[in-house]
N, C-alpha and C positions, 0 to 999 in steps of 0.2 A: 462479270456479275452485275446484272440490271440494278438498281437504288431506285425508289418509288418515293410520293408524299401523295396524300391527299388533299382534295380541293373541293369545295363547295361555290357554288354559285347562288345567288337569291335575287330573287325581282320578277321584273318582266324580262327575264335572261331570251325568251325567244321572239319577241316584239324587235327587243332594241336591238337585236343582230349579237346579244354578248355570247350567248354558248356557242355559236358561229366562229367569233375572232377568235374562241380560245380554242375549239376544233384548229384552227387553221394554225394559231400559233404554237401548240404542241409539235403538229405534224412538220411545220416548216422549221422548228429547231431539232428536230431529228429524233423528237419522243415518242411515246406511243401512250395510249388512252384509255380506259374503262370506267363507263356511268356504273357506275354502281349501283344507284341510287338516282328516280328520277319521278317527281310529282307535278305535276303539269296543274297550275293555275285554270279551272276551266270558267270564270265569268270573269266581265272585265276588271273586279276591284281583288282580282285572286293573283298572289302571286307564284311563281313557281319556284322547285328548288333543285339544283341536283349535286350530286357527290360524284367525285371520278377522283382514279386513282392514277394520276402520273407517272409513267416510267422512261428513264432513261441509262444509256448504258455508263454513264461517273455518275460522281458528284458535280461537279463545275457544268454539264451540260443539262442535267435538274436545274440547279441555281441559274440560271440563263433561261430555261422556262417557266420558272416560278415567279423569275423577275417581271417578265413581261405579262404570265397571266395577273398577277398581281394589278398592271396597270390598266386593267378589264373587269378587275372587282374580284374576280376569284381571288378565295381567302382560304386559310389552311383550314383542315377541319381539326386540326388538336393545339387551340393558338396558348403560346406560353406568352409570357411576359416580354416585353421590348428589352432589346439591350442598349444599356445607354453608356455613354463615354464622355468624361470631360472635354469638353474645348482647350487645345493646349495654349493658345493664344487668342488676344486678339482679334476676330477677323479669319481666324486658322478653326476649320473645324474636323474633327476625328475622320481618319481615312475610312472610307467605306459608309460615309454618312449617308441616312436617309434622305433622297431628292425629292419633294413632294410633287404630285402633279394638284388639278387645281379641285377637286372634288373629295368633298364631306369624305374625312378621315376620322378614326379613331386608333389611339394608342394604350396597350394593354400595360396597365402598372398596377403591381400587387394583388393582380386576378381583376378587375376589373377595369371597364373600356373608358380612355378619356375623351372626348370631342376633343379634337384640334380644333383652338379657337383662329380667326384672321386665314382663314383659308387660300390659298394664292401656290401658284403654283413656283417650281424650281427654288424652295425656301429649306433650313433645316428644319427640325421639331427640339423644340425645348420641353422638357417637364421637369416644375418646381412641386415637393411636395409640400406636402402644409409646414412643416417646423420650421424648411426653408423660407417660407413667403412670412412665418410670422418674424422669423429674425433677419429678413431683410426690412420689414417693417420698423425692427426694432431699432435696428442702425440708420436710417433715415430720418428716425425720430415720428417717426407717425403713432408709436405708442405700440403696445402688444395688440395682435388681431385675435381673434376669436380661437381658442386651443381646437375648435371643430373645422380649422382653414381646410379648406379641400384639395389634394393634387390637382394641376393644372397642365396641361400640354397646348401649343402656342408656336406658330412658326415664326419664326424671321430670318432676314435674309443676312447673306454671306456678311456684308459690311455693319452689321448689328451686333452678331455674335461675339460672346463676353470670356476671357476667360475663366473656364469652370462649370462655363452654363451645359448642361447635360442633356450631349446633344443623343438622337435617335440614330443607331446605325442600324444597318444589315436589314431583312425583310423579319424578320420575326418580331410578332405582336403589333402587326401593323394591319386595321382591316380599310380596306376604299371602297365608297359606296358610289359608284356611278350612278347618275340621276336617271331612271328609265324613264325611256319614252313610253307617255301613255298610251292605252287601249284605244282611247278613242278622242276625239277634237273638240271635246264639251269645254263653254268657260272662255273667260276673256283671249287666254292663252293657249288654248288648244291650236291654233293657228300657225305658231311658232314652229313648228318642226317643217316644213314646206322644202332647206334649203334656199338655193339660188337660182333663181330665173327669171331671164328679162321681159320673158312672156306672161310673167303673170299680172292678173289686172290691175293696175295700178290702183286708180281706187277705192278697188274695195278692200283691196290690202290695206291702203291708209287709214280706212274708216277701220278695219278690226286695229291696227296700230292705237288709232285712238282711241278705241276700247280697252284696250290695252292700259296704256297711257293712264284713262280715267279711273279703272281699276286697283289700279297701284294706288293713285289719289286717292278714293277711298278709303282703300286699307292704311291708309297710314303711312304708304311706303316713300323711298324716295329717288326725282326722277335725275340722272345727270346728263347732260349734253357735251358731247367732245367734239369740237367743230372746226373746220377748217376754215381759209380764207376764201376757197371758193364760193361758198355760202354767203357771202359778201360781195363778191363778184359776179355772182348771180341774182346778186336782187331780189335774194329773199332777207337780206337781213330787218326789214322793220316788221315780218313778221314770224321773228325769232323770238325778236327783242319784244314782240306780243308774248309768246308763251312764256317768255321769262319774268314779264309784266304781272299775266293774270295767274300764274304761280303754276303752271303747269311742266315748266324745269327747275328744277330748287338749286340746283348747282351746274357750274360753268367751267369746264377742262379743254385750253385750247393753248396755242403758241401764243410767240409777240405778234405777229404775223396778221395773226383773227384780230389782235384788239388794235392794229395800230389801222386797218383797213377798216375798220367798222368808226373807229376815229375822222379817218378822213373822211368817211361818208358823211359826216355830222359837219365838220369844218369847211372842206371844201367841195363838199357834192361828187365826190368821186372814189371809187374803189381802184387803187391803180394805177391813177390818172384818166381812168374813165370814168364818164360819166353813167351808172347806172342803170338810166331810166333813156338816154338817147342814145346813149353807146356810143357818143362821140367823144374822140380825145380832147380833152380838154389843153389849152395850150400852158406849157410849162407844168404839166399835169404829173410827169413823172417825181416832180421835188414833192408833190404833193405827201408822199407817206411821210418823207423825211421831216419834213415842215410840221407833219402832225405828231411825229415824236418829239420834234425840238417843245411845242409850246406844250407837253404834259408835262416834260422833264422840267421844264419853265415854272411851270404849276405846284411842283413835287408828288403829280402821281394821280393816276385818274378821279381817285375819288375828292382830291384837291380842286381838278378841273372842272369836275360835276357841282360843289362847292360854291364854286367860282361864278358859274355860267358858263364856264369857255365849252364845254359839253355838254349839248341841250339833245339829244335825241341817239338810240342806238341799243343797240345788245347790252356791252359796258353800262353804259348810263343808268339800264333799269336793274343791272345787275346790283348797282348803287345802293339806286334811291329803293328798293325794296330788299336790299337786303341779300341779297342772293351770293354765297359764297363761290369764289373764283380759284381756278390755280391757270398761272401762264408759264409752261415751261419754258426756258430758252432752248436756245440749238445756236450753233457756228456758224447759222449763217445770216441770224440775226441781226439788221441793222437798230442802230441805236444803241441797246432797247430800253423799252420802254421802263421806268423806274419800279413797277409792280409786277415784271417778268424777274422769274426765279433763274439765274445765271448759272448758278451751281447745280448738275446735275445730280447728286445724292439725294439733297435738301427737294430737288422737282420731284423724286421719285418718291421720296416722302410724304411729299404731299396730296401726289396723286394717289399713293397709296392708302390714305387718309380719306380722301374724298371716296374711294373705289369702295373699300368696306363700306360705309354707311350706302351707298347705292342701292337701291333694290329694281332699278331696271335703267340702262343705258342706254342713249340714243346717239349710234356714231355717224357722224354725219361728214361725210368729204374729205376724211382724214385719213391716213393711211397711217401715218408714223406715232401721231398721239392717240390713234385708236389701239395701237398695238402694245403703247406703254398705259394706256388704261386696262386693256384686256388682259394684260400679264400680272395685275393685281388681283383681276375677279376671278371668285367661284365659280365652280361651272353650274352653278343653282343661279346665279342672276340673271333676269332677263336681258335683253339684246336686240338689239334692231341696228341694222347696221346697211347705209343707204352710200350708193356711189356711183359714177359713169360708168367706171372702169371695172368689169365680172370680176376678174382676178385678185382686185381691193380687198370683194365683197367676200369671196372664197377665203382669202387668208385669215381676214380678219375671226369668221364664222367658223373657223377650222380649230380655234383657239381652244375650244372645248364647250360652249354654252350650250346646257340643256336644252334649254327656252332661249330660240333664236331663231332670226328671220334676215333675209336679207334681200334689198332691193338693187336692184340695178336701173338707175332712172338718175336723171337730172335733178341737182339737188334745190334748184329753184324751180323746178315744178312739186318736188315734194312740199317744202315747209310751207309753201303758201298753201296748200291744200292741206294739208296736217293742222295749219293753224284751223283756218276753214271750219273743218271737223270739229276739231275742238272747241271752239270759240264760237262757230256757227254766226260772227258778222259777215 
C-alpha cells in the first residue's frame, strides 16, 4: 500500500529550474508525482505556484523524498508545528536534529512562522519563546524584558549548543525559501547569475562588479574582502590597500600568510623574497617574511607598528589608520605568526562568522580555503564575486549556494588594478 504527502512549490519554480530538480528527485528516489494544482506566473513580477501529491510505496522511502524536496523549497501543503527536543548536553544535540542549509528559513511555533535569524548553513535551529528570554534576562540580571517578548528561532553551530536549548528535529514545520533567479537582468545585480567563464569580457564584467560594488555603498550595505597572498605576489596590493583607503571594502578576512607578505612589501620591497615591481629575487630575500614577522612581534602587533612608523604603506596599514575591521585566521602551517592571527580555530571561525553576517556582498579573491570558510557562514541571499586563475577555485567556491554570484577566472593582478580603476577612476 502506496503512502502520499503533499507539496507545494512557490516562486519563479520554472525560471530557476526548481519544479525541474523536484520532477527529477521524486522519480530518481523511486516515487511517483501528481500536479494537482498549477498557476503559472505570466509577467515578469508574477509568481508561480503548484501543488503535487507525492507518492511512494513505505514510509521511510516518502521521508527520503520529502527530505530532499525539502531542500529545493518544496514545503508541505498542511504544515503543523516543529518538533522540538532538548539538547541532552553540551555540545550533543537530539538525534534526528534539523541540518540547515544556507537559505531564508522559517520555523512554525504555535501556528505561526518564525525567520531563522543568522542564516548559515550545516547549523542546528534553537527557538526561545518569550517567558524563556524574559527569565533568561532575568537571571543575568538585565532586569525583566517586555511581557510582549516574541518567540525566536536562531541557528548555531554544533560547538555552541547548550544544554536544554530546544533544538529543531525531523522536517516538520520547517518551510526554505530558495532565492529565485529572476526574470530578467535589470539593476546593479542582474549580472550575477552568468556562472563561470573564462571567455567572458573581462572588463566589462569589472565595470558591472563595480556597479555592483557602488550599489551596495549606497544602500548602506557592507563590502568584505577575503584575500589571499597571491594578491600580493601579484602586485596588486597598493591597489587593494586603495579600496580599503577610499572605503570601498569595510572589512578584511584573510590568513597570517596575506598580512605577513603585504608587511614585507612595506619593509623590504618584496612579496616572497621577490621583488614586486622587477621580479627579481632579491638576495637573502627568502628570510625576508620571517624578518617581517619577527619585528611586528617586536612591536606587539600591527597596529603597534603602524603606531610606531615601522609600517608606512600597504593593505594592513590602511586597514589601521582608517579603521577598517580585520580577522587573520591561522592554519598549521603558519610560520611565526603574526601576534593579530587568531591561532585557535573555534575563536577564527567565530569571528569569521561575525564578520560574514554583517556582510552584504563579498569579494573572494585568490583564496581557495578562507573563501570556503567565509562562504560556509553566508546566506545564499549575499552577494558574491569570486575571482581566480584556477576554473575549478571559481566552481566550488560559487557552487556554495549564492543567489547573486559571479565568477571570474582571470589573474588576480589584472583584476584589482582594474577594479580599483573603475571605482576610483585615477
Amino acid at each position: 500500500m502506496s503512502v502520499s504527502r503533499e507539496v507545494v512549490l512557490e516562486g519563479h519554480i520554472i525560471d530557476s529550474g526548481m519544479m525541474e530538480s523536484c520532477f527529477s528527485t521524486i522519480m530518481d528516489l523511486g516515487g511517483s508525482f501528481t500536479v494537482e494544482a498549477f498557476d503559472i506566473g505570466r509577467r515578469k513580477d508574477e509568481e508561480s505556484y503548484a501543488r503535487m501529491l507525492v507518492e511512494a510505496e513505505d514510509e521511510s522511502t516518502l521521508q527520503s523524498i520529502l527530505h530532499e524536496l525539502h531542500q529545493h523549497g518544496a514545503n508541505p501543503a498542511d504544515p503543523k508545528d516543529a518538533k522540538l527536543k532538548p539538547a541532552p548536553a553540551d555540545q550533543v544535540v537530539p538525534k534526528g536534529f534539523y541540518s540547515t542549509t544556507n537559505h531564508p528559513t522559517y520555523i512554525r511555533y504555535d501556528d505561526e512562522w518564525l525567520e531563522v535569524e543568522h542564516m548559515e548553513m550545516d547549523c542546528a535551529v534553537v527557538v526561545e519563546d518569550g517567558a524563556e528570554q524574559r527569565s533568561a534576562d532575568r537571571s543575568s540580571g538585565q532586569g525583566p524584558r517586555d511581557d510582549g517578548a516574541e518567540p525566536r528561532a536562531y541557528t548555531k553551530v554544533l560547538n555552541a549548543v547548550e544544554e536544554g536549548d530546544r533544538i529543531v528535529t525531523g522536517e516538520t514545520g520547517i518551510r526554505v525559501d530558495p532565492p529565485s533567479r529572476p526574470r530578467d537582468s535589470g539593476g546593479a545585480f542582474g549580472f550575477m547569475q552568468g556562472g563561470v567563464s573564462a571567455e567572458r569580457p573581462s572588463e566589462s564584467t569589472i565595470q558591472k562588479i563595480a556597479g555592483a560594488i557602488e550599489e551596495t555603498k549606497r544602500d548602506g550595505g557592507t563590502v568584505l574582502a577575503v584575500c589571499g597572498p597571491a594578491l600580493i605576489h601579484s602586485g596588486a596590493r597598493e591597489d587593494m590597500a586603495r579600496l580599503v583607503r577610499e572605503g570601498y571594502v569595510d572589512m578584511l578576512s584573510a590568513g597570517n600568510g596575506f598580512a605577513v607578505h603585504d608587511i614585507e612589501r612595506d619593509l623590504y620591497g618584496t612579496s616572497l623574497g621577490v621583488d614586486t615591481e622587477t621580479l627579481d629575487h632579491a638576495r637573502h630575500g627568502h628570510k625576508h617574511h620571517i624578518y617581517a614577522i619577527s619585528e611586528v612581534i617586536r612591536e606587539g602587533g600591527i597596529e603597534a607598528a603602524v603606531e610606531s612608523g615601522t609600517i608606512e604603506s600597504g593593505v594592513m596599514y590602511e586597514c589601521i589608520e582608517n579603521d577598517r575591521p580585520f580577522v587573520l585566521a591561522g592554519s598549521i602551517r603558519d610560520d611565526g605568526p603574526l601576534p593579530d592571527t587568531i591561532t585557535d580555530a573555534v575563536e577564527a571561525q567565530n569571528a569569521i562568522r561575525e564578520q560574514a553576517h554583517e556582510a552584504d556582498m563579498v569579494l573572494m579573491l585568490s583564496t581557495l580555503l578562507h573563501s570556503v570558510a567565509v562562504g560556509n557562514c553566508l546566506p545564499s541571499t549575499t552577494r558574491v564575486v569570486c575571482v581566480d586563475i584556477n576554473p575549478s577555485t571559481v566552481t566550488q567556491l560559487l557552487d556554495r549556494g549564492s543567489a547573486q554570484a559571479v565568477g571570474m577566472v582571470t589573474d588576480i593582478g589584472t583584476f584589482v588594478p582594474t577594479l580599483a580603476e573603475q571605482l576610483d577612476g585615477e
